[in-house]
C-alpha positions in Angstrom: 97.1 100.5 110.2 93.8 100.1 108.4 92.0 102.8 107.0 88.3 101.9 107.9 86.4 100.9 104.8 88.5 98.2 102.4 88.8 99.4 99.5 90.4 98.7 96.2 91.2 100.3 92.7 90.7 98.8 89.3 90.4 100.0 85.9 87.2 98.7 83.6 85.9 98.7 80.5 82.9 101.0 79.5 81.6 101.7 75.8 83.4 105.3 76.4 86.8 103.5 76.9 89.1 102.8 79.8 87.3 104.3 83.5 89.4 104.3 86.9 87.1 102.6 89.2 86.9 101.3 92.8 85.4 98.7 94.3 83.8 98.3 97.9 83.1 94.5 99.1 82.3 93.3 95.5 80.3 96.8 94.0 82.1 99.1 91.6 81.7 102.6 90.7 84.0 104.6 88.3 85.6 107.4 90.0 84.7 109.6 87.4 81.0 109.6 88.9 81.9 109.9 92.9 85.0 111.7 92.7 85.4 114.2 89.7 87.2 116.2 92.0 90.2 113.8 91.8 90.3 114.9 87.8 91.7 111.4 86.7 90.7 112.1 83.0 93.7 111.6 81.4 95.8 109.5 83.5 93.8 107.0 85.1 94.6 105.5 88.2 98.1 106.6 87.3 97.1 110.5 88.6 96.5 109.3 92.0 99.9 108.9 92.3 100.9 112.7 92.1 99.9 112.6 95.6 99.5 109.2 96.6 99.2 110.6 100.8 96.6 112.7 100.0 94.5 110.7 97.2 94.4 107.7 99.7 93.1 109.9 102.6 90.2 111.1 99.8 89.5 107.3 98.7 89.5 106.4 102.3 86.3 109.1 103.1 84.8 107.5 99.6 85.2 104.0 100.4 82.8 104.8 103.6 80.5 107.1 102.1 80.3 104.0 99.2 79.9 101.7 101.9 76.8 103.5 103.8 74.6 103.7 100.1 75.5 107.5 99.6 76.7 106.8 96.3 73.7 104.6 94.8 74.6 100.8 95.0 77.2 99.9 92.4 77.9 97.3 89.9 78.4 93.7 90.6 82.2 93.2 90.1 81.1 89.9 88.0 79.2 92.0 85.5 82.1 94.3 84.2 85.6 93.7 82.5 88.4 94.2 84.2 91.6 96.1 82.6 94.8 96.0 84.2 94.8 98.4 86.6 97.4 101.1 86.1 97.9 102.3 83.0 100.6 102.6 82.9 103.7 103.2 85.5 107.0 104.3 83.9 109.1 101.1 84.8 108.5 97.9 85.7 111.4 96.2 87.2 111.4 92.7 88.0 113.2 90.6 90.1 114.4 86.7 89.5 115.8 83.8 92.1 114.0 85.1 94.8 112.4 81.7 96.2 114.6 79.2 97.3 111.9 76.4 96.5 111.9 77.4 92.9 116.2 77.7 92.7 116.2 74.2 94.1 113.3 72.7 91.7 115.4 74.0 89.1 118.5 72.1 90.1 120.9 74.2 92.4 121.0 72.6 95.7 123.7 74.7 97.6 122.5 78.0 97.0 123.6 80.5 99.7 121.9 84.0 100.0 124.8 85.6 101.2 127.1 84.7 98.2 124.4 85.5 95.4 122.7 88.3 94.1 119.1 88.8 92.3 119.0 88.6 88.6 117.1 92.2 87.9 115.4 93.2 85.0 112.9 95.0 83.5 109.9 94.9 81.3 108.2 97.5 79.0 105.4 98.8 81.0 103.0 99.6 77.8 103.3 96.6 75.9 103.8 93.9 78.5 101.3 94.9 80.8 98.0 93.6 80.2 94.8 92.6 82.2 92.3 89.8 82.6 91.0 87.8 79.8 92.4 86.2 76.7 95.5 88.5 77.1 98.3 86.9 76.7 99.7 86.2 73.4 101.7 83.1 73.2 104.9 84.3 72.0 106.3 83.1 68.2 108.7 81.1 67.6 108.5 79.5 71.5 108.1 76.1 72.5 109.0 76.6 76.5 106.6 79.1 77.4 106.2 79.0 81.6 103.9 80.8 84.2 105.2 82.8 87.3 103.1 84.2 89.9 104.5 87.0 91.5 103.7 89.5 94.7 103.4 93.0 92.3 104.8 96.2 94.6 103.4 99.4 93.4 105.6 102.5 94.6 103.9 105.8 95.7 106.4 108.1 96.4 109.7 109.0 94.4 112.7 107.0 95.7 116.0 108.8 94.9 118.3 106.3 93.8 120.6 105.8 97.3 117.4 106.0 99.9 117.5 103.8 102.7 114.4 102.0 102.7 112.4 102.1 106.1 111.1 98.5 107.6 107.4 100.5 107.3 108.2 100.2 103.3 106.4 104.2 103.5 107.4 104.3 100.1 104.9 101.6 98.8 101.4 102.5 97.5 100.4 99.0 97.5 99.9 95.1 95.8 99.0 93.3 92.9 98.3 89.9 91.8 100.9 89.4 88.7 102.6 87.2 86.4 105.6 87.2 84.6 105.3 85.2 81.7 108.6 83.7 80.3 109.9 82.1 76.9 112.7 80.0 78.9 113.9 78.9 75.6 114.7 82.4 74.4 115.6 82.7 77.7 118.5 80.4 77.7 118.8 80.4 74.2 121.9 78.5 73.3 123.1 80.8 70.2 123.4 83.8 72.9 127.3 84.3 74.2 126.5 84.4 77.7 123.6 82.0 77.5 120.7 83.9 79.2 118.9 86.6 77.8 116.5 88.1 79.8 115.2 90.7 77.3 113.9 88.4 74.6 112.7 86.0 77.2 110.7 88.0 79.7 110.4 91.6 77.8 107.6 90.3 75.0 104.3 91.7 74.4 101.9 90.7 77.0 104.9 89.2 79.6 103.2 90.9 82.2 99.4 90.4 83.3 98.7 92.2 86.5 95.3 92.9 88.4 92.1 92.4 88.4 92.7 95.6 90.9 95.2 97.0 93.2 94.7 97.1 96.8 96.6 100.1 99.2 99.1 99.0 101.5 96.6 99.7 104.5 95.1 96.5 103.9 98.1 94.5 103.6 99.3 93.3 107.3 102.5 91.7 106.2 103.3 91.8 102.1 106.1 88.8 103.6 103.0 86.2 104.6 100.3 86.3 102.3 99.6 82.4 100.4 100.3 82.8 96.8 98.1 79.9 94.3 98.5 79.2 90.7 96.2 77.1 88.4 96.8 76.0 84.9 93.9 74.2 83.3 92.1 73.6 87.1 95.6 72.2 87.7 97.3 73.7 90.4 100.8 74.3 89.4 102.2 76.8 92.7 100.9 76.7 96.0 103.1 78.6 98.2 103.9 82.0 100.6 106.0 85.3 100.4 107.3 84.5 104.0 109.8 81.8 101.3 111.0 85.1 99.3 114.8 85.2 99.7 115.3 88.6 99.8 112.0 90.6 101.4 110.4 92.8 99.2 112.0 95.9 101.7 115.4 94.4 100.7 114.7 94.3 97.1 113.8 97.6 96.5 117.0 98.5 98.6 119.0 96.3 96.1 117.4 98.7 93.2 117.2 101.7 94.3 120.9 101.5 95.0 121.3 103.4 91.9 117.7 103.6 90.4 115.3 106.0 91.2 111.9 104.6 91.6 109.3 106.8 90.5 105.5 107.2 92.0 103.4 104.4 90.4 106.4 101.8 89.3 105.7 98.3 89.9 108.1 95.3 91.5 107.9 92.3 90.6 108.9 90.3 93.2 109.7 86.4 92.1 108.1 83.0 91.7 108.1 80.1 94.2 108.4 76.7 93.1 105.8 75.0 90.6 106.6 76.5 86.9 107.1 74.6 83.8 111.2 74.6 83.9 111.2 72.4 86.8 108.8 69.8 85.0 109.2 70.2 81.5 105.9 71.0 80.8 104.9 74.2 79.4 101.9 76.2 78.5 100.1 76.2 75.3 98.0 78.3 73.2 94.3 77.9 75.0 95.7 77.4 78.2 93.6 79.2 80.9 96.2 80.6 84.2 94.7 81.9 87.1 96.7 83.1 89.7 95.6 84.0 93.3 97.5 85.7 96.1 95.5 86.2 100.0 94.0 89.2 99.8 94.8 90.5 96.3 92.6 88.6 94.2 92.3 86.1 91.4 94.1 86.8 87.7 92.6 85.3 85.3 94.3 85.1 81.6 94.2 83.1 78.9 96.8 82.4 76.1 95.9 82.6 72.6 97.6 82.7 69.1 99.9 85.2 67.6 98.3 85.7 64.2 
């Protein structure tokens, strides 16, 4: 299943602007410099996905041409500024009650998978997505403001809405490191008629950190075991696995693309396990540092600041 060289893809900073990157053991070059051929000018690491078969087969060869010196040495990964990665894929679609550690924390104690559905919804890809740093804007008006580390699907391939999805999820490019950031009291905001609003409380600007990079599925033996950590502060908050996902991540995109296409680059969002601030009462504040780590995928690092 793996390709021989691990690689990964990111998107930096440089004084020019935004540059598709990737990075070999912890050395970066832009893609720009070793691979004009791939002609990712305009859309970043989003052009790959035109042909996700073939530009993995051409990042595969680079990764072990970057890996034997014939591109020069790199960049230290610790020396550049990290962007989220793609920018930016036409949907994101998320997926809620997905861990039955986190349902139970948060009071339900007979939940049965077979009788339940999960909540869906979706965020706006250009505004909510953003990368490391002091990112996150703590949203106005909000005094429950919660973390959720989540196991980020990026598709490679168009899904017509009624596929069967194989077991080999062929369809999926790869993972990400994310969050999905929540107001829970605009969530549940009491003055709404049906008492949940999912828009106003997961939709805001910056609701969706995601990177430092993205890895290809060839390096991911099982996207259903991979240890999932989340620290607020130093404090660790979640500490827990995808194997305790409810429904997989093959039967979530099943449940989605039951009547909704995916499209090459979308990202899944695939749920939080137990440890957020709705189970304890404590939420996030402006200053609060987040970093979120799943095996294999990398540490987020954010940072909440004011809205002006």
């Amino acid at each position: 299943m793996h390709a021989s060289t691990r690689y990964a893809l990111c998107t930096i900073e440089t004084p020019t602007g935004s540059a598709p990157a990737i990075m070999v053991a912890d050395k970066i070059w832009e893609l720009a410099e070793v691979a004009p051929n791939l002609d990712l000018a305009q859309g970043g690491l989003m052009a790959l996905f035109e042909d996700w078969e073939a530009s993995s087969k051409h990042l595969s060869a680079l990764a072990g041409d970057l890996a034997k010196g014939n591109h020069g040495v790199g960049v230290k990964a610790a020396s550049l500024t990290f962007q989220t990665p793609l920018q930016f894929p036409p949907k994101i679609i998320c997926a809620g009650t997905n861990y039955i550690d986190h349902i139970e924390a948060v009071g339900y104690s007979s939940f049965s998978k077979e009788d339940n559905i999960p909540a869906m919804f979706m965020k706006p890809p250009r505004t909510a997505l953003v990368g490391p740093g002091k990112t996150v804007r703590f949203p106005t008006g909000s005094t429950q403001f919660d973390w959720e580390i989540e196991l980020g699907v990026v598709i490679g391939k168009e899904v017509p809405a009624g596929s069967k999805i194989s077991s080999n999820l062929d369809m999926v490019a790869g993972y990400m490191t994310t969050l999905d950031m929540s107001a829970r009291d605009f969530q549940r905001n009491p003055k709404h008629f049906a008492k949940s609003d999912l828009f106003m409380g997961k939709a805001f600007d910056s609701s969706a950190p995601a990177g430092p990079y993205f890895v290809p599925a060839d390096f991911i033996d099982d996207p259903q075991n991979l240890t999932m950590k989340l620290w607020r502060n130093g404090k660790i908050e979640q500490d827990s696995n995808t194997s305790k996902m409810i429904w997989s991540v093959r039967e979530l995109l099943e449940i989605a693309t039951a009547n909704i296409s995916l499209e090459p680059g979308d990202l899944l969002l695939t749920g939080t396990p137990a440890g957020t601030g709705i189970e304890s009462g404590i939420y996030a504040d402006v200053g609060d540092v987040i970093e979120a780590e799943i095996e294999n995928l990398g540490q987020l690092r954010v940072q909440i600041y004011a809205a002006e």
